[in-house]
KEGUMI-172580 format. One record per residue (C-alpha): residue number from 0; x, y, z. Coordinates in Angstrom, 2 decimals, always signed. Each point is the difference from the previous one (the first is absolute). Example, Ala and Ser with C-alpha at 12.3 -4.5 7.8 and 13.67 -1.06 7.14 Angstrom:
<nudrens>
- 0; +12.30; -4.50; +7.80
- 1; +1.37; +3.44; -0.66
</nudrens>
This chain:
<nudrens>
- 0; +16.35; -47.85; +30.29
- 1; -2.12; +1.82; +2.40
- 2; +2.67; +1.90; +1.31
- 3; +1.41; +1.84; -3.06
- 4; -1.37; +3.10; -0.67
- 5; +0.84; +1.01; -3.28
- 6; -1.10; +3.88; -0.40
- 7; -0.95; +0.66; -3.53
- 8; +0.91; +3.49; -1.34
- 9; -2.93; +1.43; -1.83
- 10; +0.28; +2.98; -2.08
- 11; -1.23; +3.20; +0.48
- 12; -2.87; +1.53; -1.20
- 13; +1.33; +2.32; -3.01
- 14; -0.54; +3.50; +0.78
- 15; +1.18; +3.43; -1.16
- 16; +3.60; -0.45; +1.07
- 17; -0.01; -2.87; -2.08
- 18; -1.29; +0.85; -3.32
- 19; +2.19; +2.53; -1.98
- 20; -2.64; +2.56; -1.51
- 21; -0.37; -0.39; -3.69
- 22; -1.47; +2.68; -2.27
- 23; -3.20; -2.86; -1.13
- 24; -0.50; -0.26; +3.71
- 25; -0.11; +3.80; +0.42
- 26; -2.02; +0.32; -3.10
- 27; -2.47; -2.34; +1.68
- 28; -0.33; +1.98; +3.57
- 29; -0.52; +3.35; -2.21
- 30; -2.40; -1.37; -2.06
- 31; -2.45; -0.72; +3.17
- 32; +1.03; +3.30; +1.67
- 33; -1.07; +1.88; -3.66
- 34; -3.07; -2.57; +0.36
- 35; -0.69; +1.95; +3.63
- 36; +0.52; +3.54; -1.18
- 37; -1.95; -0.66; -2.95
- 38; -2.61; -0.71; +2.10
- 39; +0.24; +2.70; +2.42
- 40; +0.48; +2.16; -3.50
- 41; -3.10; -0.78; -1.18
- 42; -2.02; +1.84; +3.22
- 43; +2.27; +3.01; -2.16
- 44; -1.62; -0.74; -2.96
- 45; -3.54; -0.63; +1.81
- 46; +0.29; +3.82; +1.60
- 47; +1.06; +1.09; -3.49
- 48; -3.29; -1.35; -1.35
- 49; -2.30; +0.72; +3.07
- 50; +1.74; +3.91; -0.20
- 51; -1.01; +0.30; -3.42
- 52; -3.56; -1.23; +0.45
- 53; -0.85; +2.04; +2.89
- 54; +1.04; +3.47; -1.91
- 55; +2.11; +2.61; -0.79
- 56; +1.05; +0.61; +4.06
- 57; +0.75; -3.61; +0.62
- 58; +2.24; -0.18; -3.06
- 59; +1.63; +3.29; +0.58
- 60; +1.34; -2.14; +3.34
- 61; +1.17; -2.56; -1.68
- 62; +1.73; +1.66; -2.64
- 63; +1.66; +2.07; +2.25
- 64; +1.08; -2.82; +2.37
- 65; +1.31; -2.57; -2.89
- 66; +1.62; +3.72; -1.55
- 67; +2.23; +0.31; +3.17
- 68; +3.12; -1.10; +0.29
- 69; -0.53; -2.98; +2.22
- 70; -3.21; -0.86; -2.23
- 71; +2.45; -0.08; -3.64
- 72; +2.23; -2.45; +2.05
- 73; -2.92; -2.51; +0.94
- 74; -1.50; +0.14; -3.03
- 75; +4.05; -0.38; -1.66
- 76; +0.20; -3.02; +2.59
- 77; -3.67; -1.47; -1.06
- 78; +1.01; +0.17; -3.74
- 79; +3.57; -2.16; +0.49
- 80; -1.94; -2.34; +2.42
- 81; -2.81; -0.59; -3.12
- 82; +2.31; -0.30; -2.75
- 83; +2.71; -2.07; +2.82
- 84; -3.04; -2.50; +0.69
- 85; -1.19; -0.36; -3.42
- 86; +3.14; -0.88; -1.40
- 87; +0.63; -2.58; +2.88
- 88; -3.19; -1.39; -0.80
- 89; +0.94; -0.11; -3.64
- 90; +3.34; -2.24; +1.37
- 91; -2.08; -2.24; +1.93
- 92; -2.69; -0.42; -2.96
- 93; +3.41; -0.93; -2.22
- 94; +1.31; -2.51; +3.31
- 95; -3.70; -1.60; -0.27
- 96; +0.17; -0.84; -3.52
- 97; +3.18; -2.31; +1.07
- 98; +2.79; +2.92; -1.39
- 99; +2.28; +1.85; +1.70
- 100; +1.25; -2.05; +2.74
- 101; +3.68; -0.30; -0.83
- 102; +2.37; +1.93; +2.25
- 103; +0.91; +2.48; -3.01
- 104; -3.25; +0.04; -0.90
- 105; -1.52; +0.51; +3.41
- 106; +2.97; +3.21; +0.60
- 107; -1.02; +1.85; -3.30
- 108; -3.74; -0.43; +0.76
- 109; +0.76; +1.32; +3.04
- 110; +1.63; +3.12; -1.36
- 111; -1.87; +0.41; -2.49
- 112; -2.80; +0.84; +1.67
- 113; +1.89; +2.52; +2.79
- 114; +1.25; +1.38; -2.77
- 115; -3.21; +0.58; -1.94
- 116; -2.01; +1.21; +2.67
- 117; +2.08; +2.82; +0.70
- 118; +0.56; +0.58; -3.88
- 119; -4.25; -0.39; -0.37
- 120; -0.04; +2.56; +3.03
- 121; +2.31; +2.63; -1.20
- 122; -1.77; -0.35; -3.39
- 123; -3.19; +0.94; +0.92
- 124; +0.25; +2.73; +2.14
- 125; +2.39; +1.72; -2.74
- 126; -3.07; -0.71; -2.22
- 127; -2.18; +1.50; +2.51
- 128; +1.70; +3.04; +0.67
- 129; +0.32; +0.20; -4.01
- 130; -3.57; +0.21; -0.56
- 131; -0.74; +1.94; +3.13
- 132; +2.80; +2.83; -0.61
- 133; +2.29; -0.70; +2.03
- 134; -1.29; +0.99; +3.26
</nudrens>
């Protein structure tokens, strides 16, 4: 008995070659990375109120900076990341009242709110440049 030696195979650790992505896994990875640019937005909307406070100069800066090109495309990106991270909160607020968990369910969910935070997005900045005249 002492001399057999009987080698167990253990598995291996699962990892990223492993796991096939799947879009609620996705959904979950964006959601934190909207959760870190919302963060890092919010110094964006800290300058916007600091800018305004300080006077006419200061705000004169900061419209021209979130007027440029590069400026329209953060703020774009800040808007889907908002209405992105508020909708996945929405899904998880639905998964914590015990709903939602069935693979059909989980997929439309998941959809549902990629799909609505681009809609949400493209909605209000054609509202905003409604009201503002277009440029």
């Amino acid at each position: 008995m002492a001399d057999s030696k009987h080698v167990i195979e253990r598995p291996l650790s699962p990892h990223l070659q492993i796991y096939r992505p799947m879009l609620t896994m996705m959904m979950s990875i964006v959601h934190r990375i909207t959760g870190c640019a919302l963060f890092f937005g919010t110094i964006l909307m800290l300058w916007w109120l600091i800018a305004a406070a300080t006077g006419p100069t200061a705000y004169a800066t900061f419209q021209w900076a979130a007027g440029s090109l590069i400026g329209r495309l953060v703020l774009f990106g800040y808007t889907w990341a908002l209405f992105h991270h508020m909708l996945g909160g929405i899904r998880h607020f639905i998964w914590d009242t015990g709903r939602g968990f069935g693979v059909n369910e989980r997929e439309w969910l998941a959809r549902a709110s990629l799909i609505g935070s681009i809609a949400l997005t493209i909605l209000i900045w054609i509202v905003a440049y409604a009201v503002r005249g277009g440029v």
